[in-house]
C-alpha positions in Angstrom: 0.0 0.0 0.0 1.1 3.1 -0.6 2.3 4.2 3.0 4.9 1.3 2.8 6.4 3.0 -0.3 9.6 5.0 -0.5 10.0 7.7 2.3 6.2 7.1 3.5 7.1 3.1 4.3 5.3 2.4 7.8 8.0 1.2 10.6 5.7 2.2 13.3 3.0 1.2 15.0 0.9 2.2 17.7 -2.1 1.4 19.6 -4.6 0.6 22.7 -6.1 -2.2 24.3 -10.1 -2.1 24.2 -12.7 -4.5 25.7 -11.9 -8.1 24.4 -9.7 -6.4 21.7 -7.1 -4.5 20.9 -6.7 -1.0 18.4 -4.0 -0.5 16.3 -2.8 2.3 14.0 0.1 2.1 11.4 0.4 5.1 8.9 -2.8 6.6 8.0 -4.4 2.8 8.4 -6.4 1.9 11.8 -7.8 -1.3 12.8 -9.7 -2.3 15.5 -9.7 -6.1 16.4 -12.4 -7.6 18.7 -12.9 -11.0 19.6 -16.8 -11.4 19.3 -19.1 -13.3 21.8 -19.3 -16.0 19.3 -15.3 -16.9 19.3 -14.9 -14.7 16.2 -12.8 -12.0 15.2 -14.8 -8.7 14.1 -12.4 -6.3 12.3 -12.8 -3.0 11.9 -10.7 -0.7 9.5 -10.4 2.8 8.6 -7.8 5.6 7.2 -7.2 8.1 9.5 -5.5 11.6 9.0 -3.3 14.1 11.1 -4.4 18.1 11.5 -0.4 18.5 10.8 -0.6 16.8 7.8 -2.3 20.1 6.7 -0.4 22.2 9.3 3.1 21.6 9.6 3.4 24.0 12.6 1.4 21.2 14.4 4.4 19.1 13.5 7.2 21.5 15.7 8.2 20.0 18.8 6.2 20.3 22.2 2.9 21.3 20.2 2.9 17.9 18.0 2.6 16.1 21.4 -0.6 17.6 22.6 -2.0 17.0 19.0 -0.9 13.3 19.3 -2.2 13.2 22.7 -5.9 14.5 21.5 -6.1 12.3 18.1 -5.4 9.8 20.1 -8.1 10.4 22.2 -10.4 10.3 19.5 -9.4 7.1 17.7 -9.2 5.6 21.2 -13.4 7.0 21.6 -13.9 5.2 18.1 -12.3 2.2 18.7 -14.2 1.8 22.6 -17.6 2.6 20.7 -16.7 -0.3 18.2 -15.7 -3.0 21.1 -18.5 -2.0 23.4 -20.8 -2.2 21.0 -20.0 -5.2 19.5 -20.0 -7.0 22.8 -23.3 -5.7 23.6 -25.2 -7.0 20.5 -25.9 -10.3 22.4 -27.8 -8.3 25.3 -29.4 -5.8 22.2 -28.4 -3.1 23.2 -26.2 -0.3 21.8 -23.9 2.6 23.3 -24.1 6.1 21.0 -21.7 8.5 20.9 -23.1 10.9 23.2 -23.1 7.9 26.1 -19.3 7.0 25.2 -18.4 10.9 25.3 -20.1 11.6 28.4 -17.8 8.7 30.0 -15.0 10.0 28.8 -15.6 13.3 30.0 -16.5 11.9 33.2 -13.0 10.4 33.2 -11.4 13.3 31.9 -13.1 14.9 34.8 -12.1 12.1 37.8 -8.3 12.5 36.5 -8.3 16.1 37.0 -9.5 16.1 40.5 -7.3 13.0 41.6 -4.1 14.7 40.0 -4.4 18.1 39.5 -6.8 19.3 42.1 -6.2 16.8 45.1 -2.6 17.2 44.9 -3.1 20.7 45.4 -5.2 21.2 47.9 -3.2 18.6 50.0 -0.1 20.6 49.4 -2.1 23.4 50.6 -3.0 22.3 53.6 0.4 21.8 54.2 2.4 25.0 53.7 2.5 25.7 57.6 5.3 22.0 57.5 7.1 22.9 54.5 8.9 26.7 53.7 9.9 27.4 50.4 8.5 27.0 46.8 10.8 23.8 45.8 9.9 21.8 48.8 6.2 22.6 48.5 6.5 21.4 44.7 8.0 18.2 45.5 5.3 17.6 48.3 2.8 18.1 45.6 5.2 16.1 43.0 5.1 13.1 45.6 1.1 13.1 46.0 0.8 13.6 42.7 3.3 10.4 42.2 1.4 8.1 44.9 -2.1 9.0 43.7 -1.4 7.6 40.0 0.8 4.7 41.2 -2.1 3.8 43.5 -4.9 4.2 41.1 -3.1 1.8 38.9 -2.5 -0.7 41.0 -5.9 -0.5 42.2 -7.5 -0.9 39.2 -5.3 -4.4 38.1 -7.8 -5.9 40.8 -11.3 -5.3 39.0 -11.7 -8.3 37.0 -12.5 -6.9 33.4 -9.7 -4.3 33.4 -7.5 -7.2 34.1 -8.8 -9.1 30.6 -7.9 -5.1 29.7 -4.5 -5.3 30.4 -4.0 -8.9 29.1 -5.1 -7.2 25.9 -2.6 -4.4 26.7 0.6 -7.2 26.8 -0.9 -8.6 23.3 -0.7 -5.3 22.1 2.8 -4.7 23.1 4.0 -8.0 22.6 3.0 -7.8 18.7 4.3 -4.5 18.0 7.9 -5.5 19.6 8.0 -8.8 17.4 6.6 -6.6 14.2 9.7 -3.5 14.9 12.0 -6.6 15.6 11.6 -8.0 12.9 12.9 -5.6 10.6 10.9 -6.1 7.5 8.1 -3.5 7.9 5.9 -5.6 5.4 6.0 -8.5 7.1 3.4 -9.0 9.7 3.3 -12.7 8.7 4.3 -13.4 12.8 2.9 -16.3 14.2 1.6 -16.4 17.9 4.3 -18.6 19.2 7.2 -15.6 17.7 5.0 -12.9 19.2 5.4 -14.6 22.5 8.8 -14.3 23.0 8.5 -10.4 23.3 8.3 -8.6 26.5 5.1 -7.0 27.7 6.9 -3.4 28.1 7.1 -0.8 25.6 8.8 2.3 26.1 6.0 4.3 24.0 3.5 2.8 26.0 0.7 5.3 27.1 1.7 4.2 31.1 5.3 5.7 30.5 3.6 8.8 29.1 1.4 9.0 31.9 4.6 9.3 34.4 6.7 10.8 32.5 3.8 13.8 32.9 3.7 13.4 36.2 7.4 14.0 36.8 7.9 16.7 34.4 4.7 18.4 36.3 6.6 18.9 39.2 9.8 20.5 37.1 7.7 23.0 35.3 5.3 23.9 38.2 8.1 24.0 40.0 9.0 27.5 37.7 5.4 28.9 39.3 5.1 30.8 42.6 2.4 29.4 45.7 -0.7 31.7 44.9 -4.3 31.3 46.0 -5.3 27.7 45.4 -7.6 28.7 42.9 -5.0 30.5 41.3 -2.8 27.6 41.5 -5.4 25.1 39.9 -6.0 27.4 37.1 -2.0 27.4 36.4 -1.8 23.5 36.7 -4.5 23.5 34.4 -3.2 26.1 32.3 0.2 24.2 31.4 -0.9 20.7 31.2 -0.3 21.0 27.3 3.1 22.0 28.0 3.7 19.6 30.4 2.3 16.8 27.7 4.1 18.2 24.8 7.7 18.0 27.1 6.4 14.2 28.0 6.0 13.5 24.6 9.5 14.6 23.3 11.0 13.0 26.1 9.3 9.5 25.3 10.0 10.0 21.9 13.9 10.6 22.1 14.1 7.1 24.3 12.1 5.2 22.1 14.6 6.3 18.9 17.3 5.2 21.3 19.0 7.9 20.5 20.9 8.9 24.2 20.9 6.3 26.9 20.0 9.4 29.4 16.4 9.4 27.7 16.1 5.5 28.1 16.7 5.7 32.0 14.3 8.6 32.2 11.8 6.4 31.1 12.9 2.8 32.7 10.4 4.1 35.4 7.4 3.9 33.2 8.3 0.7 32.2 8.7 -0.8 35.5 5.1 0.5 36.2 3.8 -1.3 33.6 4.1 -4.4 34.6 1.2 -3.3 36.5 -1.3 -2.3 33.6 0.1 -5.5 31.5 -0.3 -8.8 31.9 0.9 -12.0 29.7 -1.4 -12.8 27.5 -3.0 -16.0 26.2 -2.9 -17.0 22.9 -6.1 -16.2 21.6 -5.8 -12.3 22.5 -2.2 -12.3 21.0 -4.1 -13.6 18.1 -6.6 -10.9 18.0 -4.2 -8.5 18.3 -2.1 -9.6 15.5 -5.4 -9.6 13.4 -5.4 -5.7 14.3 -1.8 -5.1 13.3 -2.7 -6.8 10.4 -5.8 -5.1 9.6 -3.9 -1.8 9.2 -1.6 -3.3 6.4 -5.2 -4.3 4.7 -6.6 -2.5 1.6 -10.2 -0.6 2.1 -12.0 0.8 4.7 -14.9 -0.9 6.8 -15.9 -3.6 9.0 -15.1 -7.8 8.8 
């Protein structure tokens, strides 16, 4: 296909776990593999395109990583509608778009109170123990750092995010053995290569989500202690800052480019051995059929 040719040739792939499936996106190609409730594989494909495609000032560093961070948002909406829908045609029943966006919003929402407002406030309630700007900033930094380590591990225990984050190794798991393999048009894998990969990735959304955290407390660090409403508002202010820095940072390690980038984000891969888990061989399967999918012609659902 035509993103494999020349300068355009796909060598990268990315992607999210979904329920009983797994997204992926190579190139301008998405696919969404789910297994169905009948023991088949539904596949769903589409071509997808970048706002820097038409504006290459969205490509300059720092601002490409909030784009990437919202279109990824967006595929990751489309690709949840799919699965949940799919998995709720045996009960008849169907989620619209309106329901899935108010959920994310409503997670959008819960993340901003656990780590951006609660860190706050809890740092506020403690400027009487600490003096100074920088050790009030790493108090926050350090609440900031427990609440998402906690929430992760917390979630692990619910059952179905647990099939999530089996999904989440597959997904890993396939892209390693498809970069390893160093033949971008071959994603002729079979389960039992794919298994030999770790479950890490160090452009895995976990990383990301760290990596934020920690460069949070370098660039809030820059702000003085203000009202707490004034503080929020600055948090919230220079989380696309915050996320574009994250990105490059994530970025540089996985080009392996300066072995100072790859310890800044070992972290991140330590933590995700708690939102992966091996997976069995019918989800590596299914998300092999989504790597796949991407490297198929047309558009549509299988």
């Amino acid at each position: 296909m035509p993103a494999n040719e020349g300068e355009n040739r796909v060598t990268r792939a990315g992607g999210q776990a979904v329920i009983e499936g797994v997204m992926m996106r190579a190139g301008c190609n998405m696919a969404v593999a789910v297994r169905a409730p009948d023991g088949e594989i539904a596949l769903h494909r589409e071509r997808v395109a970048s706002l820097a495609d038409e504006r290459p000032l969205l490509k300059l560093p720092i601002i490409r990583g909030g784009l990437a961070l919202v279109e990824s948002l967006s595929l990751g909406i489309r690709a949840l509608m799919f699965s949940a829908n799919l998995q709720a045609e045996s009960e008849e029943e169907e989620i619209s778009g309106g329901e899935m966006s108010l959920a994310v919003l409503a997670g959008l929402g819960l993340a901003i109170v656990l780590f951006v407002i609660l860190p706050t406030l809890a740092t506020s309630a403690m400027r009487n123990v600490f003096e100074g700007r920088l050790a009030l900033n790493l108090f926050e930094g350090a609440v900031r750092l427990t609440l998402v380590v906690g929430y992760i591990a917390a979630v692990g225990y619910v059952p179905d995010m647990a099939r999530v984050f089996q999904y989440h190794g597959a997904e890993h798991m396939v892209i390693g053995a498809w970069e390893d393999c160093g033949q971008p048009e071959d994603v002729s894998m079979s389960v039992e290569e794919v298994r030999a990969q770790s479950t890490a990735h160090a452009r895995c959304g976990t990383s990301f989500i760290l990596m934020v955290a920690v460069v949070s407390i370098l660039v809030f660090s820059l702000f003085g202690w203000t009202s707490i409403i004034g503080r929020i508002a600055i948090r919230l202010a220079a989380l696309p800052l915050v996320a574009g820095l994250a990105y490059e940072i994530i970025r540089l390690a996985a080009e392996g480019k300066s072995k100072l980038f790859e310890w800044m984000v070992m972290p991140g891969m330590w933590l995700q051995r708690l939102t992966t888990r091996p997976p069995d061989a019918d989800q590596i399967e299914v998300a092999l059929a989504a790597l796949r999918g991407c490297f198929l012609e047309g558009d549509g659902e299988e």
